[in-house]
N, C-alpha and C positions, 0 to 999 in steps of 0.2 A: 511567557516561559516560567516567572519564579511561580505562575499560578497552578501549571502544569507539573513542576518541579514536587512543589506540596503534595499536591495531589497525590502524587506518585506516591513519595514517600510514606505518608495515611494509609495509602489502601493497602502494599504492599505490607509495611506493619502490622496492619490488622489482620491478616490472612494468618493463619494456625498454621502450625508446625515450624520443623527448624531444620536446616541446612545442614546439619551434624548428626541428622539420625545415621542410624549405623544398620543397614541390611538392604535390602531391595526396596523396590517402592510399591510396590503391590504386592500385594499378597493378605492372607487372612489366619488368625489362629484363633483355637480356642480360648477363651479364659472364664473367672468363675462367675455363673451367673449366667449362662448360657449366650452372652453376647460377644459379639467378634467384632473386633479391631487389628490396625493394618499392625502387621510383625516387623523385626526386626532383631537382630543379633545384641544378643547381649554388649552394654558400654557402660564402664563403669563413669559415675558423674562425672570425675575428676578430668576426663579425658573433653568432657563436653564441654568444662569451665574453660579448660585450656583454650581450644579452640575459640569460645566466646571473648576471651579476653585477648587472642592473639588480632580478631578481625575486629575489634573494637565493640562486638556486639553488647558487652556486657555496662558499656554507659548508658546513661539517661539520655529519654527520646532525641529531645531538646541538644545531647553535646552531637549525638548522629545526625540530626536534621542540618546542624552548621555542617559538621564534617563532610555531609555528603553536598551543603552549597558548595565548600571550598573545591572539592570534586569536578561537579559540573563547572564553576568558574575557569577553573585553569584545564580542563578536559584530561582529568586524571581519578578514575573512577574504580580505583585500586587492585586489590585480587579479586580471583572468583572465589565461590564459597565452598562451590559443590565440582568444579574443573578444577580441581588441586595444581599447583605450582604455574596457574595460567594467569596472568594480566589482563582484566577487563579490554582494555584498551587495544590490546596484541587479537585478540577474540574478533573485538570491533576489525580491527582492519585486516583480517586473515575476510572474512565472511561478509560484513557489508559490502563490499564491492560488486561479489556474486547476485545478490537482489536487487542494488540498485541497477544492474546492466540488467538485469530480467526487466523488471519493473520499466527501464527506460525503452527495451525493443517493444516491448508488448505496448506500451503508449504510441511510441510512434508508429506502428503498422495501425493501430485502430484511429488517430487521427488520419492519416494517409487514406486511407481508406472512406472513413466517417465523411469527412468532406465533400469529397466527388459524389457520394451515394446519396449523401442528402440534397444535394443543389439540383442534378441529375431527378432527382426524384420530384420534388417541389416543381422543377422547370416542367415535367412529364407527369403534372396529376392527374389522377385517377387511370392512368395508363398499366399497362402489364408490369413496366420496369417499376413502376411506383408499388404498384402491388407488392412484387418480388421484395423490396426494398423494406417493406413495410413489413411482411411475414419475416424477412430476415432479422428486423429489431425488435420487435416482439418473442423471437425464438431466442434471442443474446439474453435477452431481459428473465425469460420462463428459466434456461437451463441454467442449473449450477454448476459451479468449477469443477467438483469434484466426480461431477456426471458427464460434464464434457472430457475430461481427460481421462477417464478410464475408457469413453468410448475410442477417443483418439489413439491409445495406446492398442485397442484391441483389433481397429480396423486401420490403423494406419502400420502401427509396428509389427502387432503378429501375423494380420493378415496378410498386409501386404507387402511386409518388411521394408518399407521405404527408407524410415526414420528407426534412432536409437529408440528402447523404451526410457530408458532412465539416462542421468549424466549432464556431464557440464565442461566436454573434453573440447569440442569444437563447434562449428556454426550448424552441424546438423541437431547437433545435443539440442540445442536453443534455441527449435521452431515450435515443435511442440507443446514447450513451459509458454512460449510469449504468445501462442496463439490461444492458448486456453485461459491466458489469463487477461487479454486484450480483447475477448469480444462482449463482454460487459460493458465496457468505456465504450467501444465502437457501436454497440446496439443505442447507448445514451446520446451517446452524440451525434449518431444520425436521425436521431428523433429530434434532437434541437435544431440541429441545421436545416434540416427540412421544416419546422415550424415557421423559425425564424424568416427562411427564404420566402416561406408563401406570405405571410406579414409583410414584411419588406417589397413584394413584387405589388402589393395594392397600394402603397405610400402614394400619396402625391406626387412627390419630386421622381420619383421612376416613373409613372406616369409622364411628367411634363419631360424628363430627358426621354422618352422614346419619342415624343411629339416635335421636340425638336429634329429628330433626326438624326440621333445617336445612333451609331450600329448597336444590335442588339449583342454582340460579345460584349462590346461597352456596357453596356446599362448595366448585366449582368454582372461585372467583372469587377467594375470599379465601386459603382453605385450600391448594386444591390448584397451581393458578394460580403462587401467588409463589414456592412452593417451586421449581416446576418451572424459574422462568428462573434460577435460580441458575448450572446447568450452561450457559446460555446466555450470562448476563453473562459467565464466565468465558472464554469462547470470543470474546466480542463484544470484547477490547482488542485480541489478537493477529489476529482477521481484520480488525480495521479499522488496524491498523498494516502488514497484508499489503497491502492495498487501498490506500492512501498510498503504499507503496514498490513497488507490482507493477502501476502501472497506465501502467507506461512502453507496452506494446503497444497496449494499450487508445488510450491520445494519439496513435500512430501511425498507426494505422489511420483512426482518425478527426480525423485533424492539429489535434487539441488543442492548444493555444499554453500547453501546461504545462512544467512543470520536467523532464520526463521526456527530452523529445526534446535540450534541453540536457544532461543527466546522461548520456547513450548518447553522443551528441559529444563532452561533454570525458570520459570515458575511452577510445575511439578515439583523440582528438587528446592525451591524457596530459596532460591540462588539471588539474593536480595540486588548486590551488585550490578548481577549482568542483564537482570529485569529492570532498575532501574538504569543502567548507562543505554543498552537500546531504544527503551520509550521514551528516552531524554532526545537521542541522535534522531527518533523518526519525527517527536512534536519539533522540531526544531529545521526537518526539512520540510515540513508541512507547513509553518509560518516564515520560510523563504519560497516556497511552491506562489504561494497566495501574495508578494510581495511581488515577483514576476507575474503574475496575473495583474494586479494595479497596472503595472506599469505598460504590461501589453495594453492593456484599457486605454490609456493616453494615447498610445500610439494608433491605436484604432478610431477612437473617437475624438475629436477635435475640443467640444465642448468640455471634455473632462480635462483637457489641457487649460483650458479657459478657465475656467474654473479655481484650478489651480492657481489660476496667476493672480486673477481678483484677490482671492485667499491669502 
């Protein structure tokens, strides 16, 4: 975290411009010399020192880079720059919630799903369903988000007006966002499960438990089964911390009232604050994602428990 913390603080720094320009953020004028640069309304300096010195901006790198540990430490990442009379913190908990419940349906419908399709598939190779299975994860893998959901918008809502296009009112609003954003993780992890499963079905020891006279649910279930999501859990921290940090298009499209469409503004508007207190909140559920992954690992495999105890 403090390596991520730096980080932050570096690049952000190093990025031009300032949070106090004074006009639109696009736009072009002439000036002499026949080159053009972005416009803005006249500000007199004095107004720009003000501000710098109100948000602290006008110390040395070195007195911000503490200020902003003390920040992160006690989770108090002060005002916004460019959201006038707003609290980073108020920002954070008005908006986070709306992505991480996106982010959390759209995982669980593509695990729910990923798992049955891959064991189901593995169990039935080279069969039709295997096939289907297979075109299905290769099609999650080729289409991007922003191609899936304009298709889904245009034959689900206008066509067929089933579902909202846009929103975050109720449980119909939130089929849409979770399923366009959940079949990337579902097409990944039914390629693992099904690896895994056919791996695991040629072990020895499934071998010798069907020899013995195991039911085959058994072998399946117990034996072959838990092995196989191993390669899954391990997969399942890093896409559900991709899924938390990459569902900014996803919120777009479907004007999500999440932290995303805020995170895209304030680095446009150099909103130094609220750029860094979000990428602090996501690296920080991204090495809790991965810390619950460990521990499912123990619980999954026996030896990584052993392991541990020799240790």
């Amino acid at each position: 975290m403090l390596a991520v913390v730096t980080m932050i603080f570096v690049l952000t720094r190093a990025i031009e411009g300032s949070p106090f320009r004074h006009g639109p953020l696009l736009g072009l004028t002439a000036v002499e010399g026949g080159h053009w640069v972005k416009y803005g309304d006249y500000q007199p300096p004095a107004i720009r020192e003000n501000l710098e010195e109100r948000y602290q901006l006008d110390l040395p790198w070195y007195e911000q880079y503490l200020n902003f540990l003390e920040g992160v430490a006690t989770f108090n990442y002060g005002s916004s720059l460019s959201f006038r009379n707003m609290q980073v913190n108020d920002i954070i908990k008005e908006q986070a919630p709306r992505s991480m419940e996106l982010g959390l349906l759209a995982f669980t419908w593509a695990v729910l799903l990923a798992v049955p399709l891959g064991v189901f598939s593995a169990l039935r190779q080279n069969s039709p369903l295997d096939y289907a299975v297979r075109l299905l994860s290769n099609a999650g893998f080729a289409l991007p988000s922003f191609l899936v959901a304009t298709f889904l918008v245009h034959v689900v809502s206008l066509q067929l007006g089933w579902l909202p296009t846009n929103g975050w009112d109720g449980w119909r609003y939130k089929i849409l966002p979770a399923l366009t954003l959940g079949l990337l993780p579902m097409a990944y992890l039914t390629r693992l499960v099904r690896g895994a499963m056919l791996e695991t079905l040629a072990e020895d020891y499934v071998r010798a438990a069907r020899a013995k006279g195991l039911r085959y649910r058994r072998v399946v279930g117990v034996h072959a089964l838990r092995n196989s999501l191993i390669p899954a859990v391990t997969a399942a921290g890093p896409l559900l911390g991709a899924m938390l940090t990459g569902s900014f298009i996803v919120e777009l499209i479907y004007s999500v009232p999440g932290i995303g469409r805020y995170y895209i503004a304030s680095v446009v508007g150099r909103d130094y604050t609220v750029v860094l207190a979000i990428t602090v909140l996501l690296a920080l559920l991204i090495v809790l994602v991965n810390l619950v992954v460990d521990l499912l690992h123990a619980l999954l495999d026996p030896r990584i428990r052993t392991a541990a105890t020799l240790a």
